[in-house]
N, C-alpha and C positions, 0 to 999 in steps of 0.2 A: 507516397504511400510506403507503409512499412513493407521489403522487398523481403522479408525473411518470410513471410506468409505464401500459401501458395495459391499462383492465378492457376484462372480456370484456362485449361487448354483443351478448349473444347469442339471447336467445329471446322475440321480437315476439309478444303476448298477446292475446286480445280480451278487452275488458270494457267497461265502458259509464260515463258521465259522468252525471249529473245535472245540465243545462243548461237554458237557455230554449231553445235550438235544436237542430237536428237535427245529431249527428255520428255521424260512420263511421271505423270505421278505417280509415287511409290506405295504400295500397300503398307496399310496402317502399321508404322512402328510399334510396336510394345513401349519401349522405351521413351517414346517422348510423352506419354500419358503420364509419367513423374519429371514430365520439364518441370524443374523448379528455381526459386532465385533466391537469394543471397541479400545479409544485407549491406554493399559496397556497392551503393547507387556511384555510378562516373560521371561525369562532369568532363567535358572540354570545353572550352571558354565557354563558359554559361552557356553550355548546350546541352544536352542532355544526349546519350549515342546509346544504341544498344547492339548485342552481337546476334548474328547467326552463322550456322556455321553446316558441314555434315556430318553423315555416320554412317563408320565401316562397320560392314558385318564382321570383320575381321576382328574387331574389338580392340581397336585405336581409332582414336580422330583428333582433329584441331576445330579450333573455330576458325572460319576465317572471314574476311571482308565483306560484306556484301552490298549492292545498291538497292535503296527501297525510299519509295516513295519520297525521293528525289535529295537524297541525303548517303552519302558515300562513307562508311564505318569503317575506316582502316585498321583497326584495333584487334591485335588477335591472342588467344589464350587457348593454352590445352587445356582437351578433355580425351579424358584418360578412354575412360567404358564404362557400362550401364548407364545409371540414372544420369540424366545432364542437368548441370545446376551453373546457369545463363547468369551473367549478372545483366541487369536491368537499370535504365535510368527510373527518378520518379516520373511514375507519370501521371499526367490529369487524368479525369476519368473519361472512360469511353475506352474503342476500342482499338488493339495496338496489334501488330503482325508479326512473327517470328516464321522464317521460311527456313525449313530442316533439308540441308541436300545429301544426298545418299548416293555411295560409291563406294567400291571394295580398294581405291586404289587414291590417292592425294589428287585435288581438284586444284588445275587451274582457272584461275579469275581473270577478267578482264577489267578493264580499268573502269568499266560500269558495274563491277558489281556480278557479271554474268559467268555462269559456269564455262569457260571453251574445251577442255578434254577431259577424264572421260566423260563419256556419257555417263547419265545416271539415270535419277527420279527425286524429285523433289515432293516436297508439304508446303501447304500456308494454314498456320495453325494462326486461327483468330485469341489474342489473349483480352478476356472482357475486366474490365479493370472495375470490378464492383466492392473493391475492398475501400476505397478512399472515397470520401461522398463530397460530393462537388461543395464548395461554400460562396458565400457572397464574394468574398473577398480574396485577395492573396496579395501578402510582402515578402519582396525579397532585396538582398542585398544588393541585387543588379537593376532592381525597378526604378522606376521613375513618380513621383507623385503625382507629377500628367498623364501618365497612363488612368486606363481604365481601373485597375485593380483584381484583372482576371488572374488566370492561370498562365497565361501569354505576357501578358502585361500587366506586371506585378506593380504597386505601390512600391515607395522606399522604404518608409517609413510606418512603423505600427500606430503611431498616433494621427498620422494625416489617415490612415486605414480607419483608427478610429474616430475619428471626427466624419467620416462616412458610413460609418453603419449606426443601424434602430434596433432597438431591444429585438432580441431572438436571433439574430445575425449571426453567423459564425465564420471567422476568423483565419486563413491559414498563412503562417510565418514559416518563410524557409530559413533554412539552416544559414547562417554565417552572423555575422557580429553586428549589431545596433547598438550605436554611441548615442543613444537616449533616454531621457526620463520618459517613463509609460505612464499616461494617466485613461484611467478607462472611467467612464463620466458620462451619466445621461444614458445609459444605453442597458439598461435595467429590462433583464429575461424575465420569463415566468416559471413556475413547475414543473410545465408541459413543453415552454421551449426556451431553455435558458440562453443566455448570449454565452457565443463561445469564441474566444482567442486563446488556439492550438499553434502546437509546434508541427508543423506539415510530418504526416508519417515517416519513420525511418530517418530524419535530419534534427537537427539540434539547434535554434535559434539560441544566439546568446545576449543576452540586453546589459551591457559594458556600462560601468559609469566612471572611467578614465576620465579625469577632467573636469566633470559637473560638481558645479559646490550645489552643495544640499542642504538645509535649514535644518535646526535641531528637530528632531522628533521624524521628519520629513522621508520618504520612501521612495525607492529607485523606481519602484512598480508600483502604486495604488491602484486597489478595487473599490470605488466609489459606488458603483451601482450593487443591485440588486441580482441575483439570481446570475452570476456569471461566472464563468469555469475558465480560469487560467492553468492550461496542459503541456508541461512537456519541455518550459525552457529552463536555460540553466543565468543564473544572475551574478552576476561578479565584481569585483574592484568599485567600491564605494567607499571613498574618499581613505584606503588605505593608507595613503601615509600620512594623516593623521592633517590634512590643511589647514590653515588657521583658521578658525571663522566656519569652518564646513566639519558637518556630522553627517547623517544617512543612514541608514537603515535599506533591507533588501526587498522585502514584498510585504506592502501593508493590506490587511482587509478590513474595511471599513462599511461595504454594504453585508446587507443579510441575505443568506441562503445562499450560499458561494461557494466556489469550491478553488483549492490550488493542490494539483498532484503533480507528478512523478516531476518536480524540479528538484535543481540542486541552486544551493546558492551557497558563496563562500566570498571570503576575504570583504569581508563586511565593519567598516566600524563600527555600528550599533547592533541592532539584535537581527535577526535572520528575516523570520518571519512571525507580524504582530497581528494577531484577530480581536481586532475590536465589533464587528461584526457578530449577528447571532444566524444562530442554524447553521452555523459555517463548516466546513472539512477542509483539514489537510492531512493529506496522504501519502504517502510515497514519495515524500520528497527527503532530499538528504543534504544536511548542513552543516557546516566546517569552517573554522577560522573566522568566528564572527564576534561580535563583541569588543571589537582590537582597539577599543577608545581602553579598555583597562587590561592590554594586553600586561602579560608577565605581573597582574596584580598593582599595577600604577596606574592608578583611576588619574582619567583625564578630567579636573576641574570644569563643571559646566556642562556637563554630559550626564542626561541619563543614564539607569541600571538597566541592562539591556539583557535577553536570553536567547536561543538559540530560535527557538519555537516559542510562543507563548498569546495564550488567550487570554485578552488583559480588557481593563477597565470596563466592568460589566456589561458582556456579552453572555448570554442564554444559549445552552445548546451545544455546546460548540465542540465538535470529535478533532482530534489529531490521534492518528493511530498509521503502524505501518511505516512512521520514519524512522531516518537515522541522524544521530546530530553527535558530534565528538569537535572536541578539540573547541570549547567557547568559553570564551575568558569574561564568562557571565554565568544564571543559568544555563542549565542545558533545555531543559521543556519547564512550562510555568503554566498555572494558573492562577489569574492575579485581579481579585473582585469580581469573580463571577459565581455563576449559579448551573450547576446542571454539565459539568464538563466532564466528557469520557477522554482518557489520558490511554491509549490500548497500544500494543504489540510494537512500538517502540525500542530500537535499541540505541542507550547514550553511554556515551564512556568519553574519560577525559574532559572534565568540566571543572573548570574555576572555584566555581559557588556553591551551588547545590544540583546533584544531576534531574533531579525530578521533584518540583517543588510546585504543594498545592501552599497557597497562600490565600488569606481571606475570601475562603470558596463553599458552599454550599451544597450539599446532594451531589459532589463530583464524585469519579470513578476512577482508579488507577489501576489498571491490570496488566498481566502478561508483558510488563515490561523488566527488559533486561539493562540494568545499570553498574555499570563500574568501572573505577579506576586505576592505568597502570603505571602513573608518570604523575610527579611532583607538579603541579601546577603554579606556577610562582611560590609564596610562602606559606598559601592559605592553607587550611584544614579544611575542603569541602564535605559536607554533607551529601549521601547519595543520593534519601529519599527524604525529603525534608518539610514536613506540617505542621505551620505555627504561620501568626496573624501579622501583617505589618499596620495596615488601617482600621481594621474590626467594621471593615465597609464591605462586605458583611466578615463577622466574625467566622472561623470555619464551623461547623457543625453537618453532620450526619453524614461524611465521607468514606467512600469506602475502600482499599485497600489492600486487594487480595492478587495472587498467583504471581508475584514479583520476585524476581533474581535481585540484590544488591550483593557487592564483592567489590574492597578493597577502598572503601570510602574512608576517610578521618572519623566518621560516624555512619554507619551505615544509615539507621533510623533515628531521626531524631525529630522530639512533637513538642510544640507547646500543649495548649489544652486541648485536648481529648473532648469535644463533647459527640455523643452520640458517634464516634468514630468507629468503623468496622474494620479490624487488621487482621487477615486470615488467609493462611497458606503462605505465605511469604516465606523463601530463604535469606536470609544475612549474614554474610559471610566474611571474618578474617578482617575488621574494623582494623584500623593503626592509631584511632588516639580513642583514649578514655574507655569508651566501652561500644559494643555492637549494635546496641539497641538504648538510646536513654530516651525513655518516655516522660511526659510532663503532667498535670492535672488531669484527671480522670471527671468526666461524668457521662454516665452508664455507655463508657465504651467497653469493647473488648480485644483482647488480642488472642487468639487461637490459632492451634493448628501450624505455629511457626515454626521454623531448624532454625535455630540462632548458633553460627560456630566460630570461635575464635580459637585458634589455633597457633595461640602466643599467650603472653600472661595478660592481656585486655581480660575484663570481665565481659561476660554475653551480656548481660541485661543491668541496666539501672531503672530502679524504681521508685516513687516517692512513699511513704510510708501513709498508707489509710486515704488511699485513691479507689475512685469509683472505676475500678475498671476488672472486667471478668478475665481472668487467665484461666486459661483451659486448654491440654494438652497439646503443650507445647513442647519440643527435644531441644535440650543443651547438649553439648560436651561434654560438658565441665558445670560445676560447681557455680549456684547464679544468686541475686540478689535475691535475701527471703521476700523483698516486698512483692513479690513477681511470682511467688508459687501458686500454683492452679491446680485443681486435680485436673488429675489424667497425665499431666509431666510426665517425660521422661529425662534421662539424663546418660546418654551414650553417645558413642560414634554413629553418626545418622548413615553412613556409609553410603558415600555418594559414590559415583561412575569415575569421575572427573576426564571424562570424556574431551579430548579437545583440548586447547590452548586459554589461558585467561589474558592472554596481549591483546593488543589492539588492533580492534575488529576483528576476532578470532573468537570470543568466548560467544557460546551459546546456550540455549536449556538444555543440553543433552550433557553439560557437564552437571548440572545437578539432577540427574536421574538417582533413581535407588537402586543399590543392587540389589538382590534376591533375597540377604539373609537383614536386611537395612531393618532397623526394631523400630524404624518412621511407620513401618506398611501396616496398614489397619488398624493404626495406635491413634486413627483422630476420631473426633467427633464430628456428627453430623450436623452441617451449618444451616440454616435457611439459607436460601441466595446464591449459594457457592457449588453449584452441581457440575462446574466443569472445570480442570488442570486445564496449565498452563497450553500444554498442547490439543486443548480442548477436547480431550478425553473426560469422559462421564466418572463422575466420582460416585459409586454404590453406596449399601451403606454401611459398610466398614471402610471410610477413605481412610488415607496416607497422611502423615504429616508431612507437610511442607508443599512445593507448585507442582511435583508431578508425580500421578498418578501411576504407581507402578504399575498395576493391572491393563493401562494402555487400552483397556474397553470403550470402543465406536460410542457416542451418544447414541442411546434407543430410539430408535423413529416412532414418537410419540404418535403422528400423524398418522403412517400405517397400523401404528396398536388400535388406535380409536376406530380405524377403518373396521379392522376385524371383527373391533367387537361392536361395532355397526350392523357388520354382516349376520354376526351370530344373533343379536338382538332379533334383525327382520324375520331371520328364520326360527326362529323363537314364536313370532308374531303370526307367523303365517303357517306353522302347526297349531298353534292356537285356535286359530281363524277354522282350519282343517276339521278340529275337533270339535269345534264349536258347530260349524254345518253340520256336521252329522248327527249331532244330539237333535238339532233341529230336524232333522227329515226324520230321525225317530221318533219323536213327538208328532208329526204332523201324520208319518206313516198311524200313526197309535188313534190320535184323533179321527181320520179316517174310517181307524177299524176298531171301536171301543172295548170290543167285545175282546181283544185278544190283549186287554191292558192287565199286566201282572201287577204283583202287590210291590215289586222292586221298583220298577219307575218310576211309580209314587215319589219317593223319593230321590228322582233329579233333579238338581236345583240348573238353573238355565242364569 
């Protein structure tokens, strides 16, 4: 379990020590009601130890040794005063004991564990371990494949693991290195219970492929099945020095409705991670050194074009958002023949090829991503955001394109045809070849609402002459191609913050804020679709040009507005209703008494 969370210490016990001297148990400490732990789970020979220790009122103590439930902890560590924060092994679930002893003066032990002078008072605080949920299974580095597969008796191996578990199963890998290929196969989750292979909380399973040749196209990790969550490991060395005859790739997904988070994978000869799978997510995972079949720009003959990230050969649905990927001597993120892909909150820098490339893609989404580069990548010119067709399977149309950082690209933006393409709020910034922004055939796309700066003799903008595309208050620098003017233009210093560093892994959104006098603020138009900046701040309606919103204003809680006027509505309704009875009992009062019917009521309409 993850040890930096905190267990519950909840229920103070009486029982009694076998000591030379007299102990009591102590009134409830204040201070151990914040025992907390750490996360540097310890290990001795594949055992798991934990400490307890005492406390002075004095306001010093140690930990020290103690015996419990037939296991001898000779391990000790200060603690200083106040709050005490215990480091813990993982542990399974259920319940685990920490015994607090208290004295104003340093406790001897006995070689069992037992307090001998002074006397004190001791605790047995029960810790209930409901944070990690028990699974079918568990591998670990020190298991056996004859074992059962518990928590005791781990597996070796994740693949002998999974050739024993059924769709819905869940999975836990501890921490240390596995020299195999993962195939996850047959064991297809549902909605309600997906199959899950986890990285055991707080540890870091690593799936190694030192050694293993690997078939072109072929993946260190496949997800074959359906409806399954790969959590938490990191993936590595696949066929890095380049073997002859061996290629590999890092984690494929090949079933639907899948998930792969918070992994890292690196030193990869082909692409990172490939989704061929629909309804799929990856997220929080972060990738480095991959693509090294065309390291330094020397494509290895007989090798795939590989990316860092990429959702490829039509798959439906498919979010990647939340990663990080630098340093691939390919794409960085891709999507490649498909339909319907959200590309979100993404940061890549240092890429090959192109850092964020929709290709041959449909109704996909690119936002909130930050992209750019600060290092020469072999010879090439990369493109940072890159939209144009390799197959026209399907050809791109109706993509959209808003709330994006590019800095420092060979081309920041570059498109072939534009159909139905939506580019809005976007910064680009400081191109090194040609121009910042070169756009391609136009039909009924638009570009709005952009900062295009170049801060060298590069032109911001190229354009084709008598292209179907709407520009509309966009800010230059500087002086830009007439095919490219729009009303609403401006042309100044957008006067950004530059907040921050633009190196590697250092740039953020907060170096392209606005300052206060920036002649970006309120100088856009209002877009359909585009109601919230990069830091998802609500755009009114006089927005800003470019990803972020100076005014910094909360999105409105639509949901509490509607409530309101819910409320005001019934009470509306039920004055109504109020008014309406009493017309009625005047009327009946009247009928009752005719005689006292004036010529006014006549005319009440009911």
């Amino acid at each position: 379990m993850k040890l930096s969370l905190l267990l519950v210490l909840a229920i103070t016990l009486m029982c009694s020590l076998t000591t030379a001297t007299d102990h009591e148990q102590c009134p409830a400490f204040s201070t151990t009601e914040h025992l907390a732990v750490n996360d540097s789970p310890i290990v001795v020979n594949d055992s798991a130890i934990y400490r307890v220790g005492w406390y002075s009122a004095a306001g010093s103590a140690a930990w020290q040794p103690f015996h419990l439930e037939g296991v001898f902890y000779a391990d000790s560590v200060d603690w200083l005063s106040g709050t005490a924060t215990a480091t813990f092994p993982p542990f399974g679930p259920g319940q685990y004991y920490a015994i607090i002893y208290s004295s104003n003066n340093p406790v001897t032990w006995d070689s069992h564990g037992n307090a001998i002078s002074p006397s004190g008072c001791w605790q047995l605080h029960v810790i209930n371990n409901s944070v990690v949920e028990e699974a079918d299974y568990y591998v670990a580095p020190w298991g056996d494949d004859a074992n059962q597969g518990t928590f005791e008796e781990p597996f070796l191996t994740i693949n002998y693991a999974e050739s024993q578990m059924k769709g819905g199963d869940k999975l836990y890998v501890r921490g240390g290195t596995y020299n195999e290929k993962v195939i996850l196969y047959e064991i297809d989750g549902t909605a309600e219970n997906p199959t899950m292979i986890l990285a055991y909380p707080g540890e870091t399973p690593i799936i190694d492929g030192t050694g293993i040749k690997m078939g072109l196209g072929s993946y260190l990790t496949v997800m074959y099945s359906d409806y399954t969550h790969f959590i938490g490991f990191e993936i590595r060395n696949v066929n890095i020095n380049g073997l002859p005859g061996s290629h590999g790739s890092g984690i494929g997904m090949v079933g639907d409705h899948s998930l792969v988070a918070n992994c890292t994978v690196h030193n990869i000869w082909g692409r990172g991670i490939g989704v061929s799978g629909s309804h799929c997510i990856v997220e929080y995972c972060t990738v480095y050194n991959a693509c090294l079949s065309n390291a330094d720009g020397v494509f290895t003959p007989g090798e795939v074009w590989a990316a860092g990230i990429s959702a490829m050969r039509h798959p439906d649905y498919v979010v990647l958002r939340n990663n990080i990927v630098h340093d691939i001597w390919g794409e960085g993120m891709s999507t490649f023949e498909t339909t319907h892909v959200v590309i979100e909150d993404n940061i890549i820098y240092d890429i090959y090829s192109v850092g964020l490339y929709l290709s041959d893609t449909t109704n996909s989404i690119a936002q909130r991503n930050i992209i750019y580069l600060t290092k020469a990548m072999g010879e090439g010119k990369p493109v940072g955001l890159g939209h144009w067709n390799e197959t026209n399977n399907p050809s791109n149309a109706n993509n959209t394109i808003i709330n994006n950082m590019v800095y420092g690209y060979y081309r920041n933006f570059y498109t072939g045809p534009m159909i139905g393409t939506f580019v809005a709020h976007n910064v680009f910034m400081n191109s090194r070849y040609f121009a910042g922004v070169q756009l391609g055939i136009g039909n009924n796309a638009t570009f709005a609402n952009n900062i295009v700066i170049q801060e060298d003799s590069i032109q911001p903008i190229y354009s084709r002459e008598n292209e179907d595309i709407t520009y509309q208050n966009n800010l230059y620098n500087k002086e830009y191609d007439v095919h490219a003017i729009g009303l609403g233009d401006i042309i100044g210093d957008p006067k950004l913050t530059k907040l921050g560093s633009v190196e590697a892994g250092r740039l953020s959104g907060e170096y392209f804020k606005l300052l206060a006098d920036s002649p970006a603020i309120d100088a856009g138009t209002v877009l359909s679709g585009v109601r919230d900046d990069y830091f998802s701040n609500f755009r009114d309606s006089n927005p800003d040009i470019g990803a972020v919103e100076s005014s910094g204003a909360a999105r409105p809680n639509y949901f509490t507005e509607l409530i309101a006027q819910i409320d005001t509505l019934i009470s509306r309704i039920k004055s109504l209703e109020a008014e309406n009875q009493n017309l009625r009992d005047q009327v009946q009062a009247l009928e009752e008494n005719p005689n006292n019917i004036s010529k006014s009521l006549y005319n009440v309409t009911l």
